[in-house]
N, C-alpha and C positions, 0 to 999 in steps of 0.2 A: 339718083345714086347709081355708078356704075358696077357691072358685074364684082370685077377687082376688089372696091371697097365694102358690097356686101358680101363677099364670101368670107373677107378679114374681117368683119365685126362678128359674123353672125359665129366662125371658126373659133372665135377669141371669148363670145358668150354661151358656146354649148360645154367650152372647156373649164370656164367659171361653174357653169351650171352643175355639169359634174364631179367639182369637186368641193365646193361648199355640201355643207348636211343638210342631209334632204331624204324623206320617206324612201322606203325600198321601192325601186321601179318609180320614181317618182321626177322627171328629167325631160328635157325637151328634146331629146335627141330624137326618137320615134316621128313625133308634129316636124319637126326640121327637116330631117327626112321625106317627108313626104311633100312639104311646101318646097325643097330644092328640086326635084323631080316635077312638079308643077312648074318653078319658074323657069327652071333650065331647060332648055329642048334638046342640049347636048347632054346625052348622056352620062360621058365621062364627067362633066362639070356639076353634074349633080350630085353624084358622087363622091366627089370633092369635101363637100362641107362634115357629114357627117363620119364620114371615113381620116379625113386628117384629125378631125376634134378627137375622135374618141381613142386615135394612137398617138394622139401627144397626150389626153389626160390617163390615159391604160401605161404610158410611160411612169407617169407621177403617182396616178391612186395603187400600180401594180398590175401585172399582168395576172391572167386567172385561165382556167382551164377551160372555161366555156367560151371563151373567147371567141373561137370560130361560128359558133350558133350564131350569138350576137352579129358577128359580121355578115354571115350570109342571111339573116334574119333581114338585116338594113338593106341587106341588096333586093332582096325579095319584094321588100315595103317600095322601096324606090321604083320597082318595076310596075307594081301594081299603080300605086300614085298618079301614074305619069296619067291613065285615064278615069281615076275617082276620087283624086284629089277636092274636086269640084262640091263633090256631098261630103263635107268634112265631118259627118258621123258616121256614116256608112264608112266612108276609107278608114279614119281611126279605129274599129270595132275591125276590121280586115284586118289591118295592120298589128294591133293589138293580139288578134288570134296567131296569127302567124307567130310573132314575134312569144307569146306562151306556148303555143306546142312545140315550136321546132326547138327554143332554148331550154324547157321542159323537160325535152325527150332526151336531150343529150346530157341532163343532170342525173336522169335515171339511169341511162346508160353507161355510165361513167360512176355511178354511187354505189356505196356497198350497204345503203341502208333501204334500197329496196329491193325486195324480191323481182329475179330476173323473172318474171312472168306477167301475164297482163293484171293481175289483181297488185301490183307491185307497180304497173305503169299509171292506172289508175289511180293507185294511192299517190303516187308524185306530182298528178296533175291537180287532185283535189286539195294536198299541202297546197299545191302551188297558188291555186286559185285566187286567194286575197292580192297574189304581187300582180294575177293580171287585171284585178280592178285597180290597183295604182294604174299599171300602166295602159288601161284605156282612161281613166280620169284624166291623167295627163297629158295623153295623144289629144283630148279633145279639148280640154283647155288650154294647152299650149298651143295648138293650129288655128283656134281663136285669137290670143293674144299674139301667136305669130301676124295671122293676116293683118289687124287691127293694126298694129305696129308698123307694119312695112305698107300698108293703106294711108295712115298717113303721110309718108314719105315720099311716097309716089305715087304715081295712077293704077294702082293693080287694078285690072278689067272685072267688074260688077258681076260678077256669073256666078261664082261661088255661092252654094247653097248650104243649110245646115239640113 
């Protein structure tokens, strides 16, 4: 499979993925992210995948205020990936932290239902808590089923550890 043809399946399954119902934080965006930055050595092209999917489905499900966390959240993960991709529990659980405190922070930041102080930041991260076990459950089992998936289709190089 060439680059071209994976970026258009995988663009056209993370955009499905987000917009069927599905558990809060529950998506393969996060896992994708992380396996594009692994396959791709070009940066910009890793970037790619998760970055057009989630502004053509942020077109259709709506745009939202946190939007920008989200986005530099994915940039963060992608930067990281490029070298712990390889321990797909280890990068998920990274990836995962990232992507709750930085999205997190700017819910608190932004909300008028917590107090601006740290007993107020604290209470935001421990609401928040259950969305970031979705969203490591599904960093790790999506990077799973990502590899497994794109393993059979090609030769991905045996290195990848859990």
């Amino acid at each position: 499979m060439n680059n071209k043809s994976f970026l258009i399946i995988s663009i056209f399954i993370l955009i499905l993925a987000r917009l069927i119902p599905h558990p809060p934080n529950f998506t393969p965006v996060i896992a994708a992210t992380m396996f594009s930055a692994y396959k791709f050595k070009n940066r910009n092209l890793s970037f790619l995948i998760p970055f057009i999917s989630m502004i053509i489905s942020d077109f259709i499900i709506g745009f939202h205020p946190n939007m920008l966390s989200v986005y530099f959240s994915l940039i963060l993960i992608s930067i990281i990936s490029r070298n712990f991709f390889e321990k797909i529990i280890i990068c998920s659980l990274f990836s995962s932290i990232i992507f709750y405190l930085i999205t997190n922070f700017q819910v608190f930041m932004q909300s008028t239902v917590y107090q601006k102080n740290i007993m107020g930041l604290v209470n935001c991260y421990i609401l928040a808590f259950p969305f970031f076990i979705m969203t490591l459950t599904s960093s790790i089992l999506f990077s799973f089923l990502i590899i497994n998936i794109y393993s059979s289709i090609t030769s991905l190089p045996q290195k990848i550890k859990i």
